[in-house]
N, C-alpha and C positions, 0 to 999 in steps of 0.2 A: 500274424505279421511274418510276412519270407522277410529272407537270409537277405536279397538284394533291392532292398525296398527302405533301406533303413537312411534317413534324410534328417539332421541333427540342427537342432536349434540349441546353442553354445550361447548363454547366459555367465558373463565374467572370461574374462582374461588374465589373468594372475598366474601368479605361481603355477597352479594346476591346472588353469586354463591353458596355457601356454605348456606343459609337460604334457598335456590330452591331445592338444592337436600336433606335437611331435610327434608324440607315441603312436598316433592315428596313420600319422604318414609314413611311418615305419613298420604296422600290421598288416601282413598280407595274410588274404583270404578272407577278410573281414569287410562286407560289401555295407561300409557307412559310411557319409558321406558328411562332413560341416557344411550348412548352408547356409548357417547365418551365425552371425555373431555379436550380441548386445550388449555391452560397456555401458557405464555412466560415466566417464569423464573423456570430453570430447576431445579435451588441449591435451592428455598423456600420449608422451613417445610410447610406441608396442613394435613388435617384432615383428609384423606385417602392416602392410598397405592401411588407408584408412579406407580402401573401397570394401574391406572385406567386414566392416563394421557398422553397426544400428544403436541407436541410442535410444530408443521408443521397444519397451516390453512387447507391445501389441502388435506390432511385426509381422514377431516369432510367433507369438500364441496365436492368432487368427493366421496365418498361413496354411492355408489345406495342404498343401505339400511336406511340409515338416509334421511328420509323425513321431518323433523324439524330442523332448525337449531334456538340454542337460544340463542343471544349475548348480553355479561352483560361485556363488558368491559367500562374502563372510557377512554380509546383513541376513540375518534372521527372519526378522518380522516382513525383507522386503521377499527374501526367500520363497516363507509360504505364500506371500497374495502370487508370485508367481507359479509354484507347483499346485498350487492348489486348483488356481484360472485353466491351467494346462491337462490337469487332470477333468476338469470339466466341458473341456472344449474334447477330451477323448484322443489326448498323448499321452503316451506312454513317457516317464519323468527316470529318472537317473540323478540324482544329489547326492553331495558330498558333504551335508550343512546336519554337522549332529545336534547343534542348539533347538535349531529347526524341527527337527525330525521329532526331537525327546519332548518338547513341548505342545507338542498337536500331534503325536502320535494315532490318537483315538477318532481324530476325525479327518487322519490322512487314511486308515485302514478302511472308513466310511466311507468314503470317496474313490478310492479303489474298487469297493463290493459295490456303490451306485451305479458307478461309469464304467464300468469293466474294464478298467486299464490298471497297469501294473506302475508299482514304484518303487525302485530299487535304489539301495542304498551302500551297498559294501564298501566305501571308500569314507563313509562315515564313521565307521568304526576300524581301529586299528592296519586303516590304508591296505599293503598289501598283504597283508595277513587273511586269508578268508573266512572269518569265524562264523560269518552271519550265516553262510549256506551250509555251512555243517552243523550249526546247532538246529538252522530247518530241515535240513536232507536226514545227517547221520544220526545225529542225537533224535530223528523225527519219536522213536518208540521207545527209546532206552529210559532208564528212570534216571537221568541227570542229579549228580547229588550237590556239586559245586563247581563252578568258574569261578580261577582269580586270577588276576593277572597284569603286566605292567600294559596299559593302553594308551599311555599318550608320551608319544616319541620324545616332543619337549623338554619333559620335565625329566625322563630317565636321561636325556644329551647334559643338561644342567646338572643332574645328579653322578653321573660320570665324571665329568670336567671336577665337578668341585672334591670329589675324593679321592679318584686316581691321579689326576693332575694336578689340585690344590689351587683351583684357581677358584679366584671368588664369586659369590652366588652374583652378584652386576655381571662380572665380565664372561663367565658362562652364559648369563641370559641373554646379554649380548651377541652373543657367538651366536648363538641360536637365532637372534631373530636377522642376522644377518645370515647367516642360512639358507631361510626361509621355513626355520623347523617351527617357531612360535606364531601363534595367533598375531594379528594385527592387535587385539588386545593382550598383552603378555599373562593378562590376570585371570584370562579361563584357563589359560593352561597351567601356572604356577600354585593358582589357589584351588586346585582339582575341580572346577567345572567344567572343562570338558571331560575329565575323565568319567565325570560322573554321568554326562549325557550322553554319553557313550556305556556305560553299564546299565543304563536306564533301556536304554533298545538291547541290550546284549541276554537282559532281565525278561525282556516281552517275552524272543526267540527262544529260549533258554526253557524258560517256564510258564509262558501264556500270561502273564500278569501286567497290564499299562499302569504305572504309578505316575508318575507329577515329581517334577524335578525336586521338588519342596519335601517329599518324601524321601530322598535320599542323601544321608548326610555325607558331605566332603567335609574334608581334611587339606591341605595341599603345602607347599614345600616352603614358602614364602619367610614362612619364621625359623627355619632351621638356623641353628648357629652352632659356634664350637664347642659344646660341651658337648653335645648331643654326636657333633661327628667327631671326635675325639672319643667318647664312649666307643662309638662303632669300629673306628682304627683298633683303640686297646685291645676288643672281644675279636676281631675277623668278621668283622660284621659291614655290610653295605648297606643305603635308604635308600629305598626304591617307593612309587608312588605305588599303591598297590589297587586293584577296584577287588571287591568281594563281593560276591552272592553265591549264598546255598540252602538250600531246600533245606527246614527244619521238618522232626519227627510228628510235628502235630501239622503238616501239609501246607504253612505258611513260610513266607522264601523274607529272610533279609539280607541287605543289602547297603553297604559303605564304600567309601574310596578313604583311605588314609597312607601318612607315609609310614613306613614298615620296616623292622632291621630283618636282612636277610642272612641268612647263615650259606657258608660254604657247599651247605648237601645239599641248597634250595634250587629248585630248579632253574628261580629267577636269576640267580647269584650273579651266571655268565649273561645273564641279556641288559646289555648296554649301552651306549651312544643311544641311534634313536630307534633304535629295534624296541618291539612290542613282543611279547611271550604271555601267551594264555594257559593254562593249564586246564582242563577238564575231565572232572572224577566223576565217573558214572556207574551203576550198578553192574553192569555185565561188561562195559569195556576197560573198568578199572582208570586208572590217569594216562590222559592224552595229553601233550607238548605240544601246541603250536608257538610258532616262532619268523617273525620278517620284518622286516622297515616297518614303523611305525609312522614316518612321517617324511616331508620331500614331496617336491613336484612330481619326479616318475614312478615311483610308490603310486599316490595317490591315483596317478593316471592310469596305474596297471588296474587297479580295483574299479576303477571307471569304466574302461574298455572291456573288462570281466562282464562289469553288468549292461555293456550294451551289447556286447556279444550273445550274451544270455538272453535278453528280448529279441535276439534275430532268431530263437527257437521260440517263444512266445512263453520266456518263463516267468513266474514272477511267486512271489511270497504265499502260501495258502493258511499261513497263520493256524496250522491245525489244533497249537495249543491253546488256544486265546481262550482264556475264562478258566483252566486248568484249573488256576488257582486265585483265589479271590482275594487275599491279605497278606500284609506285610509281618512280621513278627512285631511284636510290643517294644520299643527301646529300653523297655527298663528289662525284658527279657533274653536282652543280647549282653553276653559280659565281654570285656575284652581287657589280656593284660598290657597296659600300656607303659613308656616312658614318657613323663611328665617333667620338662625343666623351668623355674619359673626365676625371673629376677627379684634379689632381696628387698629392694628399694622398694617394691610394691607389698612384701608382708603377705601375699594374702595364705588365708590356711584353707590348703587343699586338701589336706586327708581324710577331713568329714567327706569330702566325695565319695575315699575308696570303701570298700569291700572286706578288701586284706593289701596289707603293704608287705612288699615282698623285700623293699631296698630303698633305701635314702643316703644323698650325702650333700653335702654342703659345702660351700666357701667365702672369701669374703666377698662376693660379687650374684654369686647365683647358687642353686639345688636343683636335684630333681629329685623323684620318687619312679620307682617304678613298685606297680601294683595291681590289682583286679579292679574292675570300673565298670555300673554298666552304661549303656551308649548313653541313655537317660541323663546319666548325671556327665558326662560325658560333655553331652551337647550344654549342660548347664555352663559346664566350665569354656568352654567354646564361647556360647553368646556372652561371657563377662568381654572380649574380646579385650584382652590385655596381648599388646602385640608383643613382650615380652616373653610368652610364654611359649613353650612349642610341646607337640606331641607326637610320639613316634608308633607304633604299636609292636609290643615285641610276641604276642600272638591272639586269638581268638579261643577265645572259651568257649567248649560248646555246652549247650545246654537239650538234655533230651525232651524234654515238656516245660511250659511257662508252669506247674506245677514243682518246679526246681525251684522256684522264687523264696517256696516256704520254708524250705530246708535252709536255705542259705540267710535267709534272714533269721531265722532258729538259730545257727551258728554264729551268725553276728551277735546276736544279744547274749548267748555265752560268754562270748571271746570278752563284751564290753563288761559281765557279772551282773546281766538284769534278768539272767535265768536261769533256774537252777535244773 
């Protein structure tokens, strides 16, 4: 594909539709061109003409002239029948849809190596932060040990407002989605799905693995209340949504989104409003910081324009790790110490869950517990789905082998006197 041949077919006008073709008119040296432009709703005011607009997919996709197709919509399901048709007709595709992307991952790579066309992504994960080409460029040969980090703008903007500024988790989400920082569904972003189909591609690049959204558990902010941020004020502590994944010693990678107290020497501590911050620990490069807008119209439209610039060299994803690694770790093999706060009114006894209880306290309204957990029981307490409850993680246990399991069950039945 040359440099001055690039002819775009613009699926959605939103937020980021409308930030992409600013952004467009304002890059020089960039020989691409909007040729079409496809909305569904024929009666919305926009910010141009309606002669510059199509309402029929099949347009853009059968136009032998449009050799880019670029889709910035928030439907999913209509997302792929379009990247997919586009990829089959032999365009080269650019999306910004992580729901999309994390859900038919394996048979977008499929379609890529059938039809020789490439499909880029960088604005689907953490906007203008460029993580995806460095965990495929730099990270290509290093032995990557972990990426974590705050990925979705949203929820760190609402996590900001509501502790430095004391405004309530409504009128922050509010703020936000008047913005334009929140989903049209406020609930992928508050209840960590998107952060998590965003660690789910982050997880492929990273370490060759395609898992299934279903595989990766979230966490998300939705039930945080005041004891929990009132804890955090007391210690110097902030909650940030946080995503993890790291390569364990037996060569299987797990992987969570939870919200997390960060301490002052954490790298995350300073990345707030809707700035995103990655950290990556690697064998020979030791820990890397990235850091940029997580979220916003021209954020997302820079990371757009990245990856259409990058197909006027004819670049596109070589997937070198894919199959690296084959499994996910065990959830009962993951431990993590968390903050647990639950309402009295409901009674229920959580400690049979933990491990070890490291701290409890009580009032006449609520408690929590903080203690060792693994994800297993974890998730047990999750699907009771008592919205009363919240969890915070205040860190990650590592374990060197699922052969740690025995040791520590050994220790329990000590601690409990059922072994001498």
């Amino acid at each position: 594909m040359k440099r001055n041949e690039l002819k775009i077919g613009l699926f959605g006008f939103g937020c980021v539709g409308y930030g992409l073709y600013e952004v467009l008119q304002r890059t020089q040296g960039l020989k691409a061109q909007i040729k079409t432009i496809c909305v569904k709703n024929e009666n919305k005011q926009r910010q141009l003409p309606d002669s510059h607009f199509v309402y029929d997919k099949d347009i853009i996709l059968n136009d032998p002239e449009i050799n880019v197709v670029v889709e910035l919509i928030d439907d999913a399901d209509a997302a792929f029948d379009i990247v997919s048709a586009a990829l089959r007709n032999g365009k080269a595709v650019v999306s910004a849809n992580k729901k999309m992307i994390a859900e038919h991952l394996s048979e977008l790579i499929k379609l890529q190596q059938i039809y020789n066309v490439p499909l880029l992504y960088e604005a689907a994960c953490c906007a203008s932060l460029p993580i995806i080409r460095n965990l495929e460029e730099y990270y290509d040969n290093d032995l990557l040990e972990s990426i974590e980090g705050i990925v979705n703008g949203s929820t760190n903007y609402i996590l900001t407002k509501t502790i430095a500024e004391n405004l309530s988790y409504e009128i922050a989400l509010k703020q936000a989605q008047e913005k334009g920082f929140a989903e049209s569904n406020p609930r992928l972003d508050v209840e960590g799905y998107d952060a998590k189909y965003k660690l789910l591609i982050l997880i492929a690049h990273a370490y060759g693995i395609v898992v299934k959204p279903e595989d990766i558990f979230n966490l998300g902010i939705q039930n945080l209340g005041v004891l929990e941020l009132k804890y955090a004020k007391e210690k110097g502590l902030k909650i940030k949504l946080v995503a993890h994944a790291y390569k364990n010693a037996d060569g299987s990678v797990s992987g969570f989104v939870i919200p997390q107290f960060i301490s002052n020497t954490h790298q995350l501590f300073h990345v707030d409003d809707v700035f995103n911050g990655i950290i990556a620990q690697s064998c020979f490069a030791d820990k890397q910081f990235f850091v940029g807008k997580g979220a916003g119209a021209f954020p997302t439209a820079s990371a757009v324009i990245s990856d259409i610039s990058a197909l006027s060299y004819d670049y596109r994803y070589e997937y070198k790790k894919l199959n690296a690694v084959d499994r996910l770790r065990s959830d009962k093999a993951i431990y993590l110490k968390i903050f647990l706060r639950y309402d009295l009114a409901y009674s229920p006894e959580f400690t049979a869950y933990f491990e070890e209880i490291n701290e409890t306290y009580l009032n006449k309204d609520s408690g929590y517990i903080v203690g060792i957990i693994s994800l297993s029981n974890l998730k047990t307490i999750h699907a009771r789905k008592i919205a009363e409850t919240s969890i915070v993680l205040v860190e990650v246990i590592q374990l060197e082998t699922e052969q740690s399991l025995v040791t520590i069950e050994k220790e329990k039945r000590v601690l409990n006197g059922t072994l001498i």
